[in-house]
C-alpha positions as CSV (number, residue, x, y, z in Angstrom):
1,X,-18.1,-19.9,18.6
2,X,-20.1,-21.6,15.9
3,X,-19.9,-21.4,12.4
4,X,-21.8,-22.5,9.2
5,X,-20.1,-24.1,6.3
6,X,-19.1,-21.8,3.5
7,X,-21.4,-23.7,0.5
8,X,-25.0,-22.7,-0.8
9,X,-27.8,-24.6,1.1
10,X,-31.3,-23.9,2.1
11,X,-32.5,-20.4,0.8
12,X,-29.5,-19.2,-0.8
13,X,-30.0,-21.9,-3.8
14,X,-32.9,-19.6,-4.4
15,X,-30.6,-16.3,-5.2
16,X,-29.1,-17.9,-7.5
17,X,-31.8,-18.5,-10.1
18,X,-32.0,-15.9,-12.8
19,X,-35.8,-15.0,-12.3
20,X,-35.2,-13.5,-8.6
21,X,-33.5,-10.8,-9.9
22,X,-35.9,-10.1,-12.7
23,X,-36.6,-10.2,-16.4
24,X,-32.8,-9.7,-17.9
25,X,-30.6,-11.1,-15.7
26,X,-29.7,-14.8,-17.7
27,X,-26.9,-16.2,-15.4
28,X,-25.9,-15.6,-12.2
29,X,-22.2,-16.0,-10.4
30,X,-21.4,-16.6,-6.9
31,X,-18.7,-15.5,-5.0
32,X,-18.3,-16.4,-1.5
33,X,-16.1,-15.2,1.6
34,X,-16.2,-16.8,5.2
35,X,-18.8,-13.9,5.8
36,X,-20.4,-13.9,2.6
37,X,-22.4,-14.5,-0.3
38,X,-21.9,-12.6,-3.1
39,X,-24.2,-12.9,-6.2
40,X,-23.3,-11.3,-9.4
41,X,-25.6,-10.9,-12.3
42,X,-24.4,-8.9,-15.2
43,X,-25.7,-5.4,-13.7
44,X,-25.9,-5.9,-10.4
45,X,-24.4,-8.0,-7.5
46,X,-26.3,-8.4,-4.3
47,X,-24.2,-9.2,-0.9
48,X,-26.0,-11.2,2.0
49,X,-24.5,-11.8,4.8
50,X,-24.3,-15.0,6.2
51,X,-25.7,-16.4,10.0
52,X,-22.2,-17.2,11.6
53,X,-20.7,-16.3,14.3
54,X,-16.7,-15.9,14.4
55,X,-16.5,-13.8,18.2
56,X,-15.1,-10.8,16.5
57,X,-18.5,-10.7,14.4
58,X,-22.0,-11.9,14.6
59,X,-24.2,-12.3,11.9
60,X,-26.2,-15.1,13.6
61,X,-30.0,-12.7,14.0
62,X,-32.0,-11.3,11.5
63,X,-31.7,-7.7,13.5
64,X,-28.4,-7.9,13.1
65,X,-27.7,-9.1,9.8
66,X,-29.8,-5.2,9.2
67,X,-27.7,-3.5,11.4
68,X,-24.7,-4.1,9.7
69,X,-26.0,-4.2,6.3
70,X,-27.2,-0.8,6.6
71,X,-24.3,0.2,8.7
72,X,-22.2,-1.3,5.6
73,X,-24.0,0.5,3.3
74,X,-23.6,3.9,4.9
75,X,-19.9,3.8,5.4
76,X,-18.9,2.3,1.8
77,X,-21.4,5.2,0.7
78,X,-18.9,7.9,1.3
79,X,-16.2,6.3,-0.9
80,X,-18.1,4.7,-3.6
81,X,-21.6,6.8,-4.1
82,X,-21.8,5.2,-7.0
83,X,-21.3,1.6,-6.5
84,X,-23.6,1.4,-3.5
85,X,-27.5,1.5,-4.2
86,X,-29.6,0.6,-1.4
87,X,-30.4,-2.0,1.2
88,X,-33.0,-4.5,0.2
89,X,-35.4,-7.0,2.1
90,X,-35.3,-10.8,1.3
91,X,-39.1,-12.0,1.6
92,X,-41.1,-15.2,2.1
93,X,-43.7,-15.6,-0.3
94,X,-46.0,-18.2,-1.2
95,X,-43.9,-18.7,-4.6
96,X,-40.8,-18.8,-2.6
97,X,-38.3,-15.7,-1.8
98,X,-38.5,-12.6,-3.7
99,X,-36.9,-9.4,-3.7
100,X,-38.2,-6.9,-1.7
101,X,-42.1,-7.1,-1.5
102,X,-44.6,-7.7,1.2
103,X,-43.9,-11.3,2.7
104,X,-41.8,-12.0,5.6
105,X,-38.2,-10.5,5.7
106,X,-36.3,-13.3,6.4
107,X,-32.7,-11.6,5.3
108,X,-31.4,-8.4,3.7
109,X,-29.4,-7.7,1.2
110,X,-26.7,-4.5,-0.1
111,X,-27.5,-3.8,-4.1
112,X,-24.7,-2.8,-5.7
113,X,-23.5,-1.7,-9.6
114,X,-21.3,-4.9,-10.8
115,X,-17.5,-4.2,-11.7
116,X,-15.7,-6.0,-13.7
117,X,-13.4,-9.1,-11.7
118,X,-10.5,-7.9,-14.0
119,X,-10.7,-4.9,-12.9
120,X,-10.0,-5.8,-9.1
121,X,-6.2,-3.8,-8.4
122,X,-4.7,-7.3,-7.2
123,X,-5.5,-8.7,-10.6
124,X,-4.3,-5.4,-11.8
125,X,-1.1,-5.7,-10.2
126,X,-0.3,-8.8,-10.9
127,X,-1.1,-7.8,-14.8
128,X,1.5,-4.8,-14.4
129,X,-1.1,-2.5,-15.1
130,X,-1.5,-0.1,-12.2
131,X,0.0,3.0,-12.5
132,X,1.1,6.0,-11.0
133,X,-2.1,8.0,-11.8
134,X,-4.7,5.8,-10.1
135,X,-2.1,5.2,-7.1
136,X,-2.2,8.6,-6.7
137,X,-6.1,8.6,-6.9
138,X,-6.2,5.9,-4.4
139,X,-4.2,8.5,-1.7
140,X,-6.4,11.4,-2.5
141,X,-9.2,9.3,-1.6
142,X,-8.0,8.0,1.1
143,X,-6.8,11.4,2.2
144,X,-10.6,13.1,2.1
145,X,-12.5,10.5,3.6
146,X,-9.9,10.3,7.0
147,X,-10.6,14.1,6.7
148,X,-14.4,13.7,7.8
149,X,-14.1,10.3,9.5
150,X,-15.3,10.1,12.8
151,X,-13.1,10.3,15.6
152,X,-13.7,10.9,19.4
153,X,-13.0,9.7,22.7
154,X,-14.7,6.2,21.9
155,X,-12.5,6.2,18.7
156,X,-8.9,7.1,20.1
157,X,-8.9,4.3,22.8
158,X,-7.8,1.7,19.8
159,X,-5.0,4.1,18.9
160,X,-3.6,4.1,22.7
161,X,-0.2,2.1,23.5
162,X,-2.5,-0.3,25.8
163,X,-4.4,-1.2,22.9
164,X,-1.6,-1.7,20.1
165,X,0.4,-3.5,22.8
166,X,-2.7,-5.8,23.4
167,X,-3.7,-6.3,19.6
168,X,0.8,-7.6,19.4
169,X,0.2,-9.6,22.2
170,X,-2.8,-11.5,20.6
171,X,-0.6,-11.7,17.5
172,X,2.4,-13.1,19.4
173,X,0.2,-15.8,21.8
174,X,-2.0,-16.5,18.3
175,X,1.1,-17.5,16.4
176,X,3.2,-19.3,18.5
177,X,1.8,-22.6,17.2
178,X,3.4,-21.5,13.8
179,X,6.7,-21.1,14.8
180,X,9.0,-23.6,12.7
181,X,6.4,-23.7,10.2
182,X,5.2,-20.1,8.8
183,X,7.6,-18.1,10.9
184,X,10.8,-18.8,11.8
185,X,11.9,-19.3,15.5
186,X,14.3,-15.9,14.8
187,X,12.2,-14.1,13.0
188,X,9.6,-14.7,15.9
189,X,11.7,-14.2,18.6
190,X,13.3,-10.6,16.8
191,X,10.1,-8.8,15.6
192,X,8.8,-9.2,19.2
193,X,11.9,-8.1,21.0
194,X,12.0,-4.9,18.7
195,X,8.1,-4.8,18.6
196,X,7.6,-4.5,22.4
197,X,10.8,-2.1,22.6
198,X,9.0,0.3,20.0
199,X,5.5,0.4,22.0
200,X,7.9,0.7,26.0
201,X,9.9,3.7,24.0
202,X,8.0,5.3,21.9
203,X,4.5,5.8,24.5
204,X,4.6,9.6,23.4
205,X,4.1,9.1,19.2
206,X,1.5,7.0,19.9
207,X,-0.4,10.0,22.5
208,X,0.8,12.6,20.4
209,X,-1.3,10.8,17.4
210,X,-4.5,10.4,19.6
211,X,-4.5,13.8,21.1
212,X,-4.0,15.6,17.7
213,X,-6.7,13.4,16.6
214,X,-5.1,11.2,14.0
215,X,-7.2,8.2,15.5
216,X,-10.2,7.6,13.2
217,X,-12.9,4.8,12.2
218,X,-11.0,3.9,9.1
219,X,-11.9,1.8,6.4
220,X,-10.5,-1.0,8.1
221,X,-9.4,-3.3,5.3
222,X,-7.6,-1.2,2.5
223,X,-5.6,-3.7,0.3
224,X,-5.8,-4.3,-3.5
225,X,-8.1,-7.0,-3.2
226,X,-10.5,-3.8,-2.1
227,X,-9.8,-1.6,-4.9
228,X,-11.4,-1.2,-8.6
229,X,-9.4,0.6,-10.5
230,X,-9.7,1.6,-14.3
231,X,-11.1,4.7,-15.7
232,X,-12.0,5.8,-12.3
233,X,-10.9,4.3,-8.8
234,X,-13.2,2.7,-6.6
235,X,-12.9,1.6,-3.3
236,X,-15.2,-0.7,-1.5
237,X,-15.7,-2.9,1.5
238,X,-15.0,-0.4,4.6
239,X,-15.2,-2.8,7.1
240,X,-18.3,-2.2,9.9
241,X,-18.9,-5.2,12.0
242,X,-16.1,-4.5,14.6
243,X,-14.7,-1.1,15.7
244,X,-11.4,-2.7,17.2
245,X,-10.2,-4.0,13.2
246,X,-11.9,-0.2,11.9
247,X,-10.6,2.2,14.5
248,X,-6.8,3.3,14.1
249,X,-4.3,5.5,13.3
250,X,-4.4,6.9,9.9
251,X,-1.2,5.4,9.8
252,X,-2.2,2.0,10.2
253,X,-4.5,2.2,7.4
254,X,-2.1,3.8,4.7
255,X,0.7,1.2,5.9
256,X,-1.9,-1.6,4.9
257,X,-1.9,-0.3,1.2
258,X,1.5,0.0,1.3
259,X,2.4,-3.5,2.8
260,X,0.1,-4.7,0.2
261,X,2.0,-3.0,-2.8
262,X,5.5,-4.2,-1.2
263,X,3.9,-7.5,-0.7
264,X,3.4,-7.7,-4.3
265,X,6.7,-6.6,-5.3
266,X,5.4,-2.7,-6.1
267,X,8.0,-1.2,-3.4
268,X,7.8,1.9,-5.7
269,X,4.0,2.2,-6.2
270,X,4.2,2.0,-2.4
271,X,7.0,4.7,-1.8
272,X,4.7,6.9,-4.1
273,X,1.5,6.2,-2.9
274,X,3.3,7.8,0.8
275,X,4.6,10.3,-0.8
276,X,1.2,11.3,-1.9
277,X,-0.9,10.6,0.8
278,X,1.3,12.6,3.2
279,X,1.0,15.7,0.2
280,X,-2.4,15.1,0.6
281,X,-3.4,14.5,3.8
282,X,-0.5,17.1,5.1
283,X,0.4,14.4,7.7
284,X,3.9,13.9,7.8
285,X,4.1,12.7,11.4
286,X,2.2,9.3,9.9
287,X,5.9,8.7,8.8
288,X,7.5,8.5,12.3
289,X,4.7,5.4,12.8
290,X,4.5,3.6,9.7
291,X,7.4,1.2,9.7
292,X,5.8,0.0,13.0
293,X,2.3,-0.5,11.3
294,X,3.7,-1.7,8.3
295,X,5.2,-4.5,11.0
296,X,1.9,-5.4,12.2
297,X,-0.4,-5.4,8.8
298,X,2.5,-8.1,7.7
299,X,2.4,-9.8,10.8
300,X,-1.5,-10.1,10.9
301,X,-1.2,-11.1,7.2
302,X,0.7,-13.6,8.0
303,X,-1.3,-15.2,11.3
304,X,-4.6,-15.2,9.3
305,X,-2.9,-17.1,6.4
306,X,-1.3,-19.3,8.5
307,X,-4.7,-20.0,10.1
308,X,-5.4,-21.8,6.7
309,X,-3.1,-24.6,7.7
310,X,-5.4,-25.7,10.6
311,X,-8.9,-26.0,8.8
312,X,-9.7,-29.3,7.8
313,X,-12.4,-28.4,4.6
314,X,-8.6,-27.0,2.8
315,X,-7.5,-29.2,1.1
316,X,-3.9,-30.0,1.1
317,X,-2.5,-28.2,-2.4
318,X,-4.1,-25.0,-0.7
319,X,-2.6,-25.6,2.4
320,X,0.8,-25.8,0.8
321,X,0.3,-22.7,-0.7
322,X,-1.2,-21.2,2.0
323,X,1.9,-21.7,4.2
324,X,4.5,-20.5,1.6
325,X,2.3,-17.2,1.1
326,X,2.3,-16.6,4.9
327,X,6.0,-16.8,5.0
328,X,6.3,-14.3,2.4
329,X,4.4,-12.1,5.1
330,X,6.5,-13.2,7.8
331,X,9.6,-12.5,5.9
332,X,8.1,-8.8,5.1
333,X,7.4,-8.1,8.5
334,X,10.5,-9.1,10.0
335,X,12.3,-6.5,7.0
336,X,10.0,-4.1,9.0
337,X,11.0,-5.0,12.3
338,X,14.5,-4.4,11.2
339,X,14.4,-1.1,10.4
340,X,12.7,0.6,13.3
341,X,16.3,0.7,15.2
342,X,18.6,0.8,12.2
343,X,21.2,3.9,11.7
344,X,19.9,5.9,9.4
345,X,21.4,6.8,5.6
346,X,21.2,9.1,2.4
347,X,22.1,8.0,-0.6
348,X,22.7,10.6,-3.7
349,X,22.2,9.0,-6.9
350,X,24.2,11.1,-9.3
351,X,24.7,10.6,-13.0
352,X,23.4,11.5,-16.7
353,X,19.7,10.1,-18.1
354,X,20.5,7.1,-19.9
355,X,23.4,5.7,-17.4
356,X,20.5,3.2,-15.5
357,X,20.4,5.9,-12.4
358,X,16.4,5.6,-11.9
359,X,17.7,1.6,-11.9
360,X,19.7,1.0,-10.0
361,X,18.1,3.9,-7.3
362,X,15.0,1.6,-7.5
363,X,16.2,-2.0,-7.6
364,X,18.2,-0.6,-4.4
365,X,15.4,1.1,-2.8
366,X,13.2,-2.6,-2.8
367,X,16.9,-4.2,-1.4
368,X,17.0,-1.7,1.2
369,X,13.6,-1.0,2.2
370,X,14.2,2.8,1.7
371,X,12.6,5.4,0.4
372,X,13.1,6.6,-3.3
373,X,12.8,10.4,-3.9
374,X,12.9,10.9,-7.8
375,X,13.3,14.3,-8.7
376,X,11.5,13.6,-12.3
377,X,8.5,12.5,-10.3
378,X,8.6,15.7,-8.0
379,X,9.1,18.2,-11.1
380,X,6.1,17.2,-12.6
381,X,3.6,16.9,-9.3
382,X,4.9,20.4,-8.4
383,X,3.6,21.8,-12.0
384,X,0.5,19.7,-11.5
385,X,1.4,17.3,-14.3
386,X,0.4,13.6,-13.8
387,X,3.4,11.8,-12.9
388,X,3.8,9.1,-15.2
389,X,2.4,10.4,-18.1
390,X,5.4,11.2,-20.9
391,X,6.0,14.4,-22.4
392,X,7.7,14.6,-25.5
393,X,11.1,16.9,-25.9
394,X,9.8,20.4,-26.9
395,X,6.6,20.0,-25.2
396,X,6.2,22.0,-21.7
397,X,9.3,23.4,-21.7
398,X,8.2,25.2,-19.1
399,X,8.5,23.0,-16.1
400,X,12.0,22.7,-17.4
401,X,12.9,26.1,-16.4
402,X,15.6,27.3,-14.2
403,X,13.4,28.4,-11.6
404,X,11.1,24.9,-12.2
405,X,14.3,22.9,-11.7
406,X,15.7,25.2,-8.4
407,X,11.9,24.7,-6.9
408,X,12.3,20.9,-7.8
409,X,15.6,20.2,-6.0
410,X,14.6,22.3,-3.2
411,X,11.2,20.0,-2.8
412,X,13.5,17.4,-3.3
413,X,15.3,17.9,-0.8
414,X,12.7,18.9,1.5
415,X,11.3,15.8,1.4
416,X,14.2,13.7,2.3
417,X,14.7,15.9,5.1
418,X,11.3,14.9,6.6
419,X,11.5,11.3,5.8
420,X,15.2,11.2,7.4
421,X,13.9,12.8,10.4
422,X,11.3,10.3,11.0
423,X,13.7,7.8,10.7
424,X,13.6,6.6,6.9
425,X,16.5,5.8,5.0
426,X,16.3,8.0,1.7
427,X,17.5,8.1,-1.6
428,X,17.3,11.1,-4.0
429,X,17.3,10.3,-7.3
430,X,18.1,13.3,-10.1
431,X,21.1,14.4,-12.1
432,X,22.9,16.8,-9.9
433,X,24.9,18.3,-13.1
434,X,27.2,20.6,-10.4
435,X,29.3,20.2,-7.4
436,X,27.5,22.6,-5.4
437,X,23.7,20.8,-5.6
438,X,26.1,18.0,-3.9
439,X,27.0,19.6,-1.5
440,X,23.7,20.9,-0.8
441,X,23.0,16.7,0.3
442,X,26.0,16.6,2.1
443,X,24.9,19.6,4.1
444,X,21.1,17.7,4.7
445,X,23.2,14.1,6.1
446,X,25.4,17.1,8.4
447,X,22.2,18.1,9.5
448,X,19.8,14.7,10.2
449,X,23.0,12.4,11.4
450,X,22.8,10.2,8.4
451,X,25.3,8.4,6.5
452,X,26.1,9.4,3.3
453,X,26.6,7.8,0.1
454,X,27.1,9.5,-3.5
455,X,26.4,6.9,-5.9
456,X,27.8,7.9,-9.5
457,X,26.4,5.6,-12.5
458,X,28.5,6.0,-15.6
459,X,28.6,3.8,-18.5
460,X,30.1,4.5,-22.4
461,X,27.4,6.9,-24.3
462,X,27.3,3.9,-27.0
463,X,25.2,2.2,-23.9
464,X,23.1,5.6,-23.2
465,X,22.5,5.3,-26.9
466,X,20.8,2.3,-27.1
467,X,19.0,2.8,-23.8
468,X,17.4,6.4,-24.8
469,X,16.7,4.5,-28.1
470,X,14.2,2.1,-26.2
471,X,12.5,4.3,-23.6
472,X,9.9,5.4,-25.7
473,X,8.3,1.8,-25.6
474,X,9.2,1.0,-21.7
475,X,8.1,2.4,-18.7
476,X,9.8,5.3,-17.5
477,X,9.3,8.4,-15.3
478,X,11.8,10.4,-17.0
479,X,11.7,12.2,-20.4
480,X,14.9,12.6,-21.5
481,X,15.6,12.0,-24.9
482,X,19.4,11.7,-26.8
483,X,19.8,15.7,-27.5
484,X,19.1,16.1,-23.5
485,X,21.7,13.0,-22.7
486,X,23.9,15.1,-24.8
487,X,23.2,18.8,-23.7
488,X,23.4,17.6,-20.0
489,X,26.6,15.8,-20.9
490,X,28.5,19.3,-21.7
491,X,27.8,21.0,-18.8
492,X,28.3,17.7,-16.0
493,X,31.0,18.3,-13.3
494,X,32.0,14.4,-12.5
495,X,31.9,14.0,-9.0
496,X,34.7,14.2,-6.9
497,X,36.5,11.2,-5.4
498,X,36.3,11.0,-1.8
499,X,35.3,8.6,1.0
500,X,31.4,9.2,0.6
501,X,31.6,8.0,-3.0
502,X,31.4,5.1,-5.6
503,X,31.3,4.4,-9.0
504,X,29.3,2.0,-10.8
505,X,29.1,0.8,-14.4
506,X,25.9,-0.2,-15.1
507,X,26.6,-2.4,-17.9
508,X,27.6,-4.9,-14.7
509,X,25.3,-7.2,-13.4
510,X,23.4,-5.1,-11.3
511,X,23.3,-7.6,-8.5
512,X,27.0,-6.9,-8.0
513,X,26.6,-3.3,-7.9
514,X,24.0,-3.1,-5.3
515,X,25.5,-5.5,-3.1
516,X,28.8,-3.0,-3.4
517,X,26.5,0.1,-2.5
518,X,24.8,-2.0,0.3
519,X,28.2,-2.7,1.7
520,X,29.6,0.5,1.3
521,X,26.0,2.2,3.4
522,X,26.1,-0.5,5.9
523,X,29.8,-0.2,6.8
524,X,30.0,3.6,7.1
């Protein structure tokens, strides 16, 4: 295995004069990965690939550093047409290297239209300013190009239990090194004990996803770092240099995204972007597999970070921070681990707008690793409104119908149904004025063997006051205003008190409360 140092020597101090590009271009910026140069310049950036050789890749000919430019090129095409341009020739001329022209090609190049850094979705994330709408974008996307990805017999191999089992065992002999540094010698020890039962019990979910053709040459590196997002989502850098790290499971690919999102404390940007990718993909088996892949995106996470700790050009404030970012991914993918044998639950969130429900549903949904199922959310994807977008009291009355509101509960409930089944804890999250919609959730845990919890958040309507008063300037999937606080207050049944119940007052420390509704799911 050889390598060549990541710095900008020999020809590439040529690419990064202004007059290669042309008359215009004043300053140009480079970026650099381990595989990479990346030169932007105001209008343009141009990618070259460098000459190493890392066994899983080889960049190290001329012919090859085409092939896979071009190859590149063609598969990014599909999701970003308009980011992509072309494929260029670096040539040898007697005045030095130029663009394209007639000299000798000594490397190639992929042209593309320059985004702005800011608007890269880790940046965005980190900012707070990702939202529901371009999520959703991100799973449509996603959606239609694993619709008309290839797939085949040469494809479904890397889905096959052999294969998986092979790609845990590389992770399990590649980290063992780390073991009292990134990852504990528990945590180790307990994702691969649950890990190797998973793949030994569950042979058929993996065959039943090759045979129905679920297996396909993916984009192979979907994470935020990958993603534009702004007026219109892009994404970019479909990887094409190895089919083992391309070809998967659908499954594997959406749980990279949705590690990613949990990874940088999103859990309900990650619930939602599911929810929508299995709407649009109409893939809901994906869900009986993802807690598994979501296990092995964190784990690999984690092994390449912690690979940081070994390379001697780091220096050491990197390294530091290298090995606390990898136990984060450790951590994450023993949370993972956890849940692929865990009893199953359902918890129904029950209360008025105003009393912190949507809260406390999601601050316990991150706790728990469950699944959040927001009826306000639901109401307005099933009447093709964009969720996340406010409408004000008086406006759309329609989808606030009687018949809006049965079809709402009855997706609602739908849908915790099939994430139950696969083996998700749920919560369902809506108002659930009357006794009988209860009982309709009581009737779903009868029915999937879950646990059942009815959460009731209360508080004095001094508190709902003050809240209502201030949702206009936050955040919030819901609508409701004070006149519907107060018209939904006349016609609420309180719950009953019984064993599948607690009460809450949200003006408590919310801590406290969810650790008492974690007990109280656990213990039952």
């Amino acid at each position: 295995m050889s390598r060549v140092e990541p710095t900008v020597e020999g020809r590439t101090k040529e690419l990064l004069r202004p007059g290669f590009y042309g008359p215009g271009v004043k300053k140009v910026r480079l970026i650099q990965t381990h595989t990479s140069w990346v030169f932007l310049t105001g209008k343009y950036c141009y990618k070259v690939k460098k000459p190493v050789n890392f066994g899983f890749l080889d960049y190290t000919t001329l012919s090859a550093r085409r092939f896979f430019c071009t190859e590149e090129f063609r598969l990014n095409k599909q999701l970003s047409p308009d980011v992509y341009l072309d494929v260029l020739p670096i040539t040898e001329t007697r005045k030095g290297l130029a663009l394209g022209g007639r000299g000798r090609i000594v490397d190639y190049c992929i042209r593309m239209h320059e985004l702005p850094q800011a608007s890269i979705m880790t940046e965005q994330l980190r900012r707070g300013g990702v939202t529901f709408a371009q999520v959703d974008e991100i799973a449509e996307q996603i959606a239609r190009f694993h619709r008309t990805a290839e797939r085949g017999p040469q494809v479904a191999q890397y889905g096959s239990s052999e294969i998986v089992r092979l790609n845990w065992d590389e992770n399990f002999a590649q980290t063992m090194d780390f073991r009292g540094r990134t990852i504990t010698y528990p945590q180790f020890a307990s994702i691969k004990r649950k890990v190797e039962r998973f793949i030994r019990d569950k042979r058929h979910l993996f065959r039943h996803r090759r045979e129905a053709g679920f297996v396909r040459k993916c984009h192979g590196d979907l994470h935020s770092k990958n993603v534009f997002v702004g007026e219109q989502v892009r994404i970019f850098d479909c990887i094409e240099f190895n089919p083992r790290f391309s070809c998967s499971d659908t499954a594997s690919e959406v749980a990279f995204m949705v590690m990613d999102l949990d990874f940088h404390g999103r859990h309900d940007l990650a619930n939602f972007f599911v929810e929508r990718y299995v709407v649009h993909a109409r893939d809901p088996g994906l869900l009986r597999l993802l807690d598994f892949y979501l296990c092995y995106r964190a784990y690999v996470r984690g092994k390449v970070t912690s690979f940081n700790l070994n390379d001697k050009g780091i220096p050491a404030a990197e390294k530091c921070a290298a090995r606390e970012t990898a136990r984060r991914y450790f951590r994450l993918s023993a949370s993972y681990a956890d849940k692929l044998f865990r009893p199953n639950w359902l918890c129904g969130m029950v209360g008025l707008p105003g009393t912190g429900k949507t809260y406390v549903a999601s601050r316990l949904a991150e706790r728990m690793n469950a699944f959040h199922l927001l009826s306000d959310s639901i109401r307005k994807q099933i009447t093709g409104l964009p969720v996340g977008t406010p409408t004000r009291p008086g406006e759309d009355k329609g989808i606030y119908r009687k018949e809006v509101s049965r079809k709402t509960y009855h997706e609602l409930l739908r849908r915790a149904r099939l994430y139950l089944s696969s083996g998700h804890p749920v919560i369902v999250d809506a108002t659930f004025l009357y006794e009988d919609a209860r009982e309709e959730v009581r009737e779903l845990a009868r029915r999937t063997g879950a646990r059942l919890l009815f959460v009731f958040t209360d508080c004095p309507e001094k508190t709902v006051v003050s809240r209502l008063r201030r949702r206009p300037h936050e955040v919030s999937l819901s609508d409701a205003d004070i006149s519907i606080y107060r018209r939904m207050k006349s016609r609420f049944t309180p719950p009953k008190t019984g064993p599948d119940l607690i009460r809450i007052d949200t003006r408590l420390p919310v801590n406290r409360s969810l650790a008492r509704i974690e007990r109280a799911l656990l213990r039952r």
